[in-house]
C-alpha positions in Angstrom: 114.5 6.9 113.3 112.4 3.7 112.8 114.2 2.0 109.6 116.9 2.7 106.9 115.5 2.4 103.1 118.1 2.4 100.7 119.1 1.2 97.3 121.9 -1.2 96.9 123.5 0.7 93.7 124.5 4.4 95.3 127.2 6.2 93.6 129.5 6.5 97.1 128.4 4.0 98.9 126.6 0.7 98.0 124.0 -0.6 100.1 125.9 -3.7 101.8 129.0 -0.7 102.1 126.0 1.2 104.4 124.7 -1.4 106.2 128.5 -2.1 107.4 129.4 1.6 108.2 126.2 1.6 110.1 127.6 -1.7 112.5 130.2 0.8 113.6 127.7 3.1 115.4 126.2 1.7 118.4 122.9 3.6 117.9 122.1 2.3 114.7 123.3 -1.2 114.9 119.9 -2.5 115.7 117.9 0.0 112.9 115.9 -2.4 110.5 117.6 -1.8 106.7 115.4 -2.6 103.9 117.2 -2.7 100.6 115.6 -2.0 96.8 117.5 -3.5 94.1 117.2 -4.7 90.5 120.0 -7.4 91.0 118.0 -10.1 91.3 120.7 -12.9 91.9 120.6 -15.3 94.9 123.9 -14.4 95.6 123.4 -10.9 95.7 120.5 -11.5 97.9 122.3 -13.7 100.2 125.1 -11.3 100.5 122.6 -8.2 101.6 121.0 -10.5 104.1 124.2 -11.8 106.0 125.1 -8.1 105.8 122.3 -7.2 107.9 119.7 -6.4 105.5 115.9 -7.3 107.2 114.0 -7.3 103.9 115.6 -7.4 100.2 112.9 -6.2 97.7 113.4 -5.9 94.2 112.5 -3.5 91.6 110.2 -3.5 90.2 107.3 -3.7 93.0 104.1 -2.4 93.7 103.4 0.1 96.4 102.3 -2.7 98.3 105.2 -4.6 98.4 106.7 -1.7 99.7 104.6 -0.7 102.2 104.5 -4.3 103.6 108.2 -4.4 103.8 108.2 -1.5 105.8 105.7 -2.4 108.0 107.2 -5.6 108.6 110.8 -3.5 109.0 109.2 -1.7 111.8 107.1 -4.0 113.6 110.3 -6.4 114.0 112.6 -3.1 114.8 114.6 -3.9 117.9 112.6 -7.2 119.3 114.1 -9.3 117.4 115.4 -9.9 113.5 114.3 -12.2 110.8 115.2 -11.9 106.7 112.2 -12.0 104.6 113.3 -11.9 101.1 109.9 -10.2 98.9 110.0 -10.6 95.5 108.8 -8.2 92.8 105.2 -9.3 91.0 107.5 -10.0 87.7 109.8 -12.2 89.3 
């Protein structure tokens, strides 16, 4: 497994609820989580991020957006971690 895409609003789990279960297993501690999202507050954002989340992108977005936040996601994987926060085009 290369990344974890997920949406923060689940009806079991929320996204930041995931990204903590997933700190208690050694093998996927270091998996790049990308999050989608309509909540488009800076606290929300902030919140995902200190979680663990690499990449916060809100709905909508192009395909694009997408696709570059997985790349990204991947290409940092396990050599390192930086937050990049990608907006959607109507934000």
């Amino acid at each position: 497994m290369d990344l974890v895409l997920t949406d923060l609003w689940m009806d079991n789990l929320d996204g930041r609820g995931l990204i903590q279960e997933m700190k208690r297993h050694p093998e996927l501690v270091n998996l790049p989580v990308v999050v989608l999202t309509t909540d488009t507050t800076p606290e929300s954002r902030q919140g995902l991020i200190q979680a663990g989340a690499l990449h916060v992108l809100n709905k909508p977005f192009s395909t694009q957006r997408l696709i570059t936040a997985i790349s990204r996601a991947v290409d940092v994987g396990c050599n390192g971690r930086s937050s990049v926060y990608i907006k959607s085009e109507s934000s």
